[in-house]
MOPAC internal coordinates of N, CA, C and O (Angstrom, degrees):
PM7 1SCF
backbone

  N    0.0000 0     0.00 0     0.00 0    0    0    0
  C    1.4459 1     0.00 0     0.00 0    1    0    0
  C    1.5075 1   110.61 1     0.00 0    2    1    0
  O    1.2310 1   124.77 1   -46.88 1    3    2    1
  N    1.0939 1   108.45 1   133.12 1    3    2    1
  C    1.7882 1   124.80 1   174.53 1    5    3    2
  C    1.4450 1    95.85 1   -31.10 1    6    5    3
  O    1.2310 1   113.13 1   104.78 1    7    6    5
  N    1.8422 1   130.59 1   -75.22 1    7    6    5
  C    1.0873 1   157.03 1   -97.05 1    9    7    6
  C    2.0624 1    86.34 1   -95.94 1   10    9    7
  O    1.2310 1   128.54 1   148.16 1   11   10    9
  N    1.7899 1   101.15 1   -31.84 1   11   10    9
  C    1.3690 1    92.66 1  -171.19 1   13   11   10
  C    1.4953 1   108.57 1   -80.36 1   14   13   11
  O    1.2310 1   126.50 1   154.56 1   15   14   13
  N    1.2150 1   105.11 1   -25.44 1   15   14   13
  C    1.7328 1   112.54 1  -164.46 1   17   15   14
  C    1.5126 1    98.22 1   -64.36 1   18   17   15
  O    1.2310 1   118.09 1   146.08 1   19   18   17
  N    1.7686 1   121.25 1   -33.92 1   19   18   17
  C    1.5860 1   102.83 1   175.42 1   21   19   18
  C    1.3921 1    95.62 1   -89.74 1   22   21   19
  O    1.2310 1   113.24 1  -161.98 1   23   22   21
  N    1.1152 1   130.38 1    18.02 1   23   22   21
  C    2.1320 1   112.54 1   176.61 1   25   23   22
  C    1.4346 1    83.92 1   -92.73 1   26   25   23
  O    1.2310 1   113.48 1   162.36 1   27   26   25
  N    1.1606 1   129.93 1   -17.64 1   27   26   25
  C    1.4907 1   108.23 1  -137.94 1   29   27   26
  C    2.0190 1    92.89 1  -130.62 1   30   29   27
  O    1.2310 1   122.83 1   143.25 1   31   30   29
  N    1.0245 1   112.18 1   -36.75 1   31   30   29
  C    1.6648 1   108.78 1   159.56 1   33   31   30
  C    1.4559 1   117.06 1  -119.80 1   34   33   31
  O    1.2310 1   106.68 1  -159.55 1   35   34   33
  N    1.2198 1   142.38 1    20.45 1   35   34   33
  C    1.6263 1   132.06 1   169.39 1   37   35   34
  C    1.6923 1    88.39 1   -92.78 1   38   37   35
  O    1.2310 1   132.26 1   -48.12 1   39   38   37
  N    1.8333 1    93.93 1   131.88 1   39   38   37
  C    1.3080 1   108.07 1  -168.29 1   41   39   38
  C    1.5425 1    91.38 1  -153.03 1   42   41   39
  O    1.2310 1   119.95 1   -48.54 1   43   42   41
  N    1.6151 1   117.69 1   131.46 1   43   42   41
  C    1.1019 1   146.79 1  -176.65 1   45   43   42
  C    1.7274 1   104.24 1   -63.26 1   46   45   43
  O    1.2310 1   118.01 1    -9.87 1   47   46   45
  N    1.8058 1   121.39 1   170.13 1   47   46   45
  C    0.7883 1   141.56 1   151.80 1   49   47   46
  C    2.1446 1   108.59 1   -13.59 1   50   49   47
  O    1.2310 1   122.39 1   104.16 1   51   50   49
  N    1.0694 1   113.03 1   -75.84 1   51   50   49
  C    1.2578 1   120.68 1  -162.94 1   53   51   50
  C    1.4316 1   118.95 1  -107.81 1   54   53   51
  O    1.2310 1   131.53 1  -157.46 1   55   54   53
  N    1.4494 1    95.35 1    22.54 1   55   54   53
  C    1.8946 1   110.24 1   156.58 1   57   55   54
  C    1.2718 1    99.99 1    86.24 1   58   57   55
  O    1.2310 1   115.14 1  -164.51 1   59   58   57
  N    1.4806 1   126.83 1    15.49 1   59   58   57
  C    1.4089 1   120.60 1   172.11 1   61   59   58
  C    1.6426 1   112.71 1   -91.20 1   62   61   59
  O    1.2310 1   120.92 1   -31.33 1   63   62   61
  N    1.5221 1   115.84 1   148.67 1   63   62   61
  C    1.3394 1   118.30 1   174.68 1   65   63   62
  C    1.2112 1   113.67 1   -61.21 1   66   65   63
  O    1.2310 1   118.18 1   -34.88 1   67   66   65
  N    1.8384 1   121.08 1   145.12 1   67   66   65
  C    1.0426 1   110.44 1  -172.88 1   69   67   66
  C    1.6217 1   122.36 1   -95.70 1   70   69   67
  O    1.2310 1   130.51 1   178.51 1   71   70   69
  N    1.6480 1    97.34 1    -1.49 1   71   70   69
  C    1.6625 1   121.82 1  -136.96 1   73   71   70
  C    1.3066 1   102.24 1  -152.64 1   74   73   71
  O    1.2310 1   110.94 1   -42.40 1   75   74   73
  N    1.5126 1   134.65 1   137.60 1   75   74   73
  C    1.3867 1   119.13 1  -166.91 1   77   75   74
  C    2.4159 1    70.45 1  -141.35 1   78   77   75
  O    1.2310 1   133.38 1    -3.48 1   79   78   77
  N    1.4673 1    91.74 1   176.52 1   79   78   77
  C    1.2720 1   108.59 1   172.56 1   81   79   78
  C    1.7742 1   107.09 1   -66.67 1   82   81   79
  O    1.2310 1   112.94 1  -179.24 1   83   82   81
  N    1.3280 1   130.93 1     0.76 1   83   82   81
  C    1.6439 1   112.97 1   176.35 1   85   83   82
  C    1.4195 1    90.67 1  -105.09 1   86   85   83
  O    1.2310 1   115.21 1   179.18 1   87   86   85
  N    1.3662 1   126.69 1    -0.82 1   87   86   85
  C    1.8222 1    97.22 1   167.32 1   89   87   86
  C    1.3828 1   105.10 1   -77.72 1   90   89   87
  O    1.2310 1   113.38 1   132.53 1   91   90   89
  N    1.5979 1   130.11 1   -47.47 1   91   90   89
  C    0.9141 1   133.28 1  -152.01 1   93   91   90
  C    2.0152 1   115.78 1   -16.27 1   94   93   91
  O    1.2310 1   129.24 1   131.00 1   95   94   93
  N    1.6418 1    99.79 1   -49.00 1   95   94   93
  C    1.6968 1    98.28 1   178.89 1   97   95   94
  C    1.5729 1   106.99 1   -52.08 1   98   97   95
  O    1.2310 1   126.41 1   124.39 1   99   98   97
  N    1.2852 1   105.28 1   -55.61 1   99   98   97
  C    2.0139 1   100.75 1  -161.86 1  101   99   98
  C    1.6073 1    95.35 1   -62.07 1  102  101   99
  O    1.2310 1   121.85 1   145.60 1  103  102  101
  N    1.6324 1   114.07 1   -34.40 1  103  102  101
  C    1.3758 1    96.71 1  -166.14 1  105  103  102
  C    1.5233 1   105.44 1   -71.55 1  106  105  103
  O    1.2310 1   106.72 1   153.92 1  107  106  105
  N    1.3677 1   142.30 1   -26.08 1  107  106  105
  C    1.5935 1   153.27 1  -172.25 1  109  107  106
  C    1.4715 1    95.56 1   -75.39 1  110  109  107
  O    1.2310 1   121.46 1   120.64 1  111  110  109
  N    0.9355 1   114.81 1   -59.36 1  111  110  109
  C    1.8113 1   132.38 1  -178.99 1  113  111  110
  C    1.9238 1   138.80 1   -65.16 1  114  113  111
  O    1.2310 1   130.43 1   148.96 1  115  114  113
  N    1.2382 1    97.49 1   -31.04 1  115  114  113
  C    1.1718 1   108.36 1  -158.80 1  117  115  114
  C    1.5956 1   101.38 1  -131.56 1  118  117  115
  O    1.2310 1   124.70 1   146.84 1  119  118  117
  N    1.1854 1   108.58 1   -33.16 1  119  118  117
  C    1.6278 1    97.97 1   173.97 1  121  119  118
  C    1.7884 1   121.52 1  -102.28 1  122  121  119
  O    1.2310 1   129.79 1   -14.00 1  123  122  121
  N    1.1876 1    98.72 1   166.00 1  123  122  121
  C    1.7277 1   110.38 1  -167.01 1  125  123  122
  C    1.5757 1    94.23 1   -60.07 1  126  125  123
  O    1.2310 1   121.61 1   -60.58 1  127  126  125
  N    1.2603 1   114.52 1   119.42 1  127  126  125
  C    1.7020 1   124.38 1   160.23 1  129  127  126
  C    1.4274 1   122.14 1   -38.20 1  130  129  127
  O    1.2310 1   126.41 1   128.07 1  131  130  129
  N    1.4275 1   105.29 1   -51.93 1  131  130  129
  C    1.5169 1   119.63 1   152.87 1  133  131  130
  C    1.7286 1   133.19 1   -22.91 1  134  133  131
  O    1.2310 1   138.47 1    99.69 1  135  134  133
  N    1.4897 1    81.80 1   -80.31 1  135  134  133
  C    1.5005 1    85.38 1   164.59 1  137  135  134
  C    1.8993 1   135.28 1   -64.46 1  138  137  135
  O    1.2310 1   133.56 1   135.22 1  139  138  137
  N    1.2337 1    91.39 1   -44.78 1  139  138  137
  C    1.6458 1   104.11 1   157.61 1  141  139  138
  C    1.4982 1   110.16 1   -26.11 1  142  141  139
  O    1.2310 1   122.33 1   113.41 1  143  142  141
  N    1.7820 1   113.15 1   -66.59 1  143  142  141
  C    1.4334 1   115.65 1  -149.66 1  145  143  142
  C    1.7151 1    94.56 1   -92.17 1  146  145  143
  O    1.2310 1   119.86 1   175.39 1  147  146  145
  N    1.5222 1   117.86 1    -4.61 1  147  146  145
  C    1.3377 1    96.67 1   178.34 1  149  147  146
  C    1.7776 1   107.38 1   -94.26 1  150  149  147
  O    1.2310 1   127.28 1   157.40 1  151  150  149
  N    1.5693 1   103.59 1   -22.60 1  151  150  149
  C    1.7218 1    99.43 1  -174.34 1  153  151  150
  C    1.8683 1   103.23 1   -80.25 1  154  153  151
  O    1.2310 1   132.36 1   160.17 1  155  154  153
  N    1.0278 1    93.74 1   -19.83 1  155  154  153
  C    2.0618 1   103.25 1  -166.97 1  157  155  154
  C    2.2036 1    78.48 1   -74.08 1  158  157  155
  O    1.2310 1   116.87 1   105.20 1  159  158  157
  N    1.1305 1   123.55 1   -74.80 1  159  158  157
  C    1.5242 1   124.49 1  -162.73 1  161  159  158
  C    1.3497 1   115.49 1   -44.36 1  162  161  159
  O    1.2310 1   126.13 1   150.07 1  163  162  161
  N    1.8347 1   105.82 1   -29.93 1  163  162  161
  C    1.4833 1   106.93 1   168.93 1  165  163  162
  C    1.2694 1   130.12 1   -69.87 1  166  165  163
  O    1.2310 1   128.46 1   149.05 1  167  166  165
  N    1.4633 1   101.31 1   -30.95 1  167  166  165
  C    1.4212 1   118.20 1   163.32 1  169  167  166
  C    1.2550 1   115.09 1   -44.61 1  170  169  167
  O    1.2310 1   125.20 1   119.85 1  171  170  169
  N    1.0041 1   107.61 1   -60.15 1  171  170  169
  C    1.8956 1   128.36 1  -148.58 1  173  171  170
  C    1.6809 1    90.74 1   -80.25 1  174  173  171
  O    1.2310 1   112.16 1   161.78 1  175  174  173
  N    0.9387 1   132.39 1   -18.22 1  175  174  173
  C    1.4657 1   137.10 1   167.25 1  177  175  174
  C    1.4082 1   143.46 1   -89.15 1  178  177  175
  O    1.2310 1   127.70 1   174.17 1  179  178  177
  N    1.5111 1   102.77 1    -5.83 1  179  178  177
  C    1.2412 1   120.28 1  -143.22 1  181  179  178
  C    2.0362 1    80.97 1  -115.21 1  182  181  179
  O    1.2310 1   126.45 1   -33.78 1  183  182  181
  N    1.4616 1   105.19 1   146.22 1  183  182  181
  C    1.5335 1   101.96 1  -176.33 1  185  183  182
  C    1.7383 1    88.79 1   -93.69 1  186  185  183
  O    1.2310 1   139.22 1   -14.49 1  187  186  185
  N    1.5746 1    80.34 1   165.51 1  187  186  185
  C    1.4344 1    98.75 1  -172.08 1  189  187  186
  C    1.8906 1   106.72 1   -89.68 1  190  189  187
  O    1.2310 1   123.36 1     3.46 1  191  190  189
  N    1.0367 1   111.17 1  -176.54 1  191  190  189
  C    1.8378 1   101.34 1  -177.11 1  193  191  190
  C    1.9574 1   106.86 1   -76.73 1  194  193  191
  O    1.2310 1   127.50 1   151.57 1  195  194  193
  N    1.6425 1   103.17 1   -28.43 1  195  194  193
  C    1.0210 1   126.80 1  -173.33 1  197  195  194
  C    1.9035 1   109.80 1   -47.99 1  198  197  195
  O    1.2310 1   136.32 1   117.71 1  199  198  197
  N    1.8619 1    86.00 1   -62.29 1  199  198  197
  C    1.4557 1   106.12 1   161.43 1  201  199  198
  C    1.5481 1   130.38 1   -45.02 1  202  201  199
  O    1.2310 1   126.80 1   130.18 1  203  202  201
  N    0.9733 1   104.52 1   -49.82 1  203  202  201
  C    1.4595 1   134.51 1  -176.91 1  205  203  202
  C    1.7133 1   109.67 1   -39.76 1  206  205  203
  O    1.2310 1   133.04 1    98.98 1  207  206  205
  N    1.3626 1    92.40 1   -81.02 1  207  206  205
  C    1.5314 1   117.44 1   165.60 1  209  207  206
  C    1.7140 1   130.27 1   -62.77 1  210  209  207
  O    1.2310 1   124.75 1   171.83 1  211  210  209
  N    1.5881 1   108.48 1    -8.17 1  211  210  209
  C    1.4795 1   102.09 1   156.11 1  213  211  210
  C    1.3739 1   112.41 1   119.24 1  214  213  211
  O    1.2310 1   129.57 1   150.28 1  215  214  213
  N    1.8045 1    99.15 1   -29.72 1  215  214  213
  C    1.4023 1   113.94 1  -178.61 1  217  215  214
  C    1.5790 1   129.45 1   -75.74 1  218  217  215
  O    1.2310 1   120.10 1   180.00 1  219  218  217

């Protein structure tokens, strides 16, 4: 599901999580599907720092 990929990698300014498992309802429920599957795909695409650097 889209909804975990931002619980589980959308991460703020200073590397903090943005999203823990009790949003999951408002985020399934309450927000635009739309937006969900376009910020969750950016996620899911986006290299990690790990990547980045080679390691």
């Amino acid at each position: 599901m889209l909804v975990y990929a931002l619980i589980f990698k959308a991460k703020d300014e200073q590397g903090n999580k943005m999203f823990t498992l009790a949003d999951k309802k408002a985020l399934m429920e309450k927000s635009d599907p739309d937006v969900v599957a376009r910020v969750a795909n950016e996620i899911m695409k986006s290299k990690t720092t790990e990547e980045q650097l080679g390691n």
